[in-house]
C-alpha positions as CSV (number, residue, x, y, z in Angstrom):
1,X,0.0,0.0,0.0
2,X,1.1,3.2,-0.8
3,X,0.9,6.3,2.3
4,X,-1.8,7.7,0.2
5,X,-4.2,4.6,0.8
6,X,-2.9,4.4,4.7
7,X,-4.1,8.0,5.2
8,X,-6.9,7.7,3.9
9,X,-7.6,4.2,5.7
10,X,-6.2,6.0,9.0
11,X,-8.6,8.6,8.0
12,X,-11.8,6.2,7.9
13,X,-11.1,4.0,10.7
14,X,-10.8,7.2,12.6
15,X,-14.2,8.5,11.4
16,X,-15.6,5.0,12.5
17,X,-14.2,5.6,16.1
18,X,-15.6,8.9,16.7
19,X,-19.4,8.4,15.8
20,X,-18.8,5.3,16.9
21,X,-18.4,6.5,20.4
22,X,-21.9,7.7,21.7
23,X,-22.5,10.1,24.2
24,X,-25.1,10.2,27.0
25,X,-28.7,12.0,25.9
26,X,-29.5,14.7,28.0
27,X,-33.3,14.0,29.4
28,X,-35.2,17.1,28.6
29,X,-39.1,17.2,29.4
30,X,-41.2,19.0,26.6
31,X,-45.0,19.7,26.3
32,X,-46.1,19.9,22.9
33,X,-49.8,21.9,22.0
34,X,-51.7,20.2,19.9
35,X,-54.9,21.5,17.5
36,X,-57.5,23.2,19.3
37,X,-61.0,22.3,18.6
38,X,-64.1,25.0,18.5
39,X,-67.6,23.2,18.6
40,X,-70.9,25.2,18.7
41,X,-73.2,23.9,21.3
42,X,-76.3,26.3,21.5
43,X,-77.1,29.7,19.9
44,X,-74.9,31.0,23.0
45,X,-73.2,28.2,23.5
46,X,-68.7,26.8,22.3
47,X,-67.4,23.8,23.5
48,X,-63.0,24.5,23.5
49,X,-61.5,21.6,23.1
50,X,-57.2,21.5,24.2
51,X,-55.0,19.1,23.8
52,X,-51.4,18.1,24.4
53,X,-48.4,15.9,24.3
54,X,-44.9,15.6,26.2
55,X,-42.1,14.0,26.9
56,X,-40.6,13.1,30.1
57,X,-43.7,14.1,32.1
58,X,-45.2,11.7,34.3
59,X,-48.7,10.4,33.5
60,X,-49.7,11.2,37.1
61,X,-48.2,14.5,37.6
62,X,-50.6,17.4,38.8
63,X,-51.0,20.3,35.9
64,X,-53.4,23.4,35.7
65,X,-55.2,24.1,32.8
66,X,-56.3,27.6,31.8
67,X,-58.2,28.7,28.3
68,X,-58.4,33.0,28.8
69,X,-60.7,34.6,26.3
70,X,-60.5,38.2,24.9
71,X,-62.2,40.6,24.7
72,X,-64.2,39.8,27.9
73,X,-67.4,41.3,27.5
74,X,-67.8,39.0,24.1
75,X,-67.5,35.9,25.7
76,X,-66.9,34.5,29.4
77,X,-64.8,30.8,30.4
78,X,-67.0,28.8,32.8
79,X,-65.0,26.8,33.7
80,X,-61.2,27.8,34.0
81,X,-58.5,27.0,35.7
82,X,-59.0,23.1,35.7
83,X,-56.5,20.7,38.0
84,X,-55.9,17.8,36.3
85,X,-53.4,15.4,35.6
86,X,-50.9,15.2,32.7
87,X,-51.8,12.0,31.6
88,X,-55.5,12.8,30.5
89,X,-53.9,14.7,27.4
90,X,-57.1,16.7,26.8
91,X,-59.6,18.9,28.4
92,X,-62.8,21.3,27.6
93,X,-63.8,24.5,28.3
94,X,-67.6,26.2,28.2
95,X,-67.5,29.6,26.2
96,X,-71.0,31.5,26.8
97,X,-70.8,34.0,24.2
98,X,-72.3,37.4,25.1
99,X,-71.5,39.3,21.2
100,X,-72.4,37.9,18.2
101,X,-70.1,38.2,14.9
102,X,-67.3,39.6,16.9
103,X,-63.4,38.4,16.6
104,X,-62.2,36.4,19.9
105,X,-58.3,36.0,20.5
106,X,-57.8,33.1,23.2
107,X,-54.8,31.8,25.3
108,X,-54.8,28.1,26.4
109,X,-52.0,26.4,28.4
110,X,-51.2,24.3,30.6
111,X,-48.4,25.1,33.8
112,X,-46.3,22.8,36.2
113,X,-42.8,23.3,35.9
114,X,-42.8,23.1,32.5
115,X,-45.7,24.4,30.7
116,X,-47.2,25.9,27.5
117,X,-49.4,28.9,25.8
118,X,-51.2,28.2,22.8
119,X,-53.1,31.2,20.9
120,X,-55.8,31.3,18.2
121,X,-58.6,33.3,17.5
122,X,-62.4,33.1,16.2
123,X,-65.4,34.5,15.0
124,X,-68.1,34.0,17.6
């Protein structure tokens, strides 16, 4: 073999080694928003629907829930904060609406030590 061919074997093997050699992951936890449903349940009447993933959460630990509507004097949230768990993944909020044909922006999320906000908007 000629030095060119050792090099460039030297250079390969040595390639090999490094990713070869694998490092310890770091364990991160991460909530993850999903798509937030709107469904009409009365001539006054939404039904928000939240969800959400994760990683490295515990199905058991203890979360708060909160959907905050704007403006306030178009529509009200019954029933916000919520305590739940993390492992439900989901959870529902009743919007009375109080305006007709007027543009809502809303803030969903849910908080332990690691938490979320999730905004969208729509036309009561």
């Amino acid at each position: 073999m000629n030095r060119q061919s050792i090099f460039i074997l030297a250079f390969v093997f040595s390639l090999l080694f490094v990713s070869a050699s694998s490092d310890d992951n770091v364990p991160i936890k991460q909530v993850v928003p999903l798509l937030v449903n709107v469904k009409k349940a009365g001539s006054d009447k939404l039904i928000v629907e939240t969800a959400w993933t994760g990683t490295g959460e515990e199905k058991d630990e203890k979360v708060r829930a909160r959907l905050r509507c704007f403006p306030r004097d178009a529509v009200t949230v019954k029933n916000s904060p919520q305590y739940l768990v993390f492992g439900k993944l989901k959870t529902s909020y009743e919007v009375i609406v109080h305006k007709k044909d007027t543009d809502v922006k809303c803030i969903s999320g849910i908080f332990d030590i690691d938490s979320f906000k999730n905004t969208f908007s729509f036309r009561t």
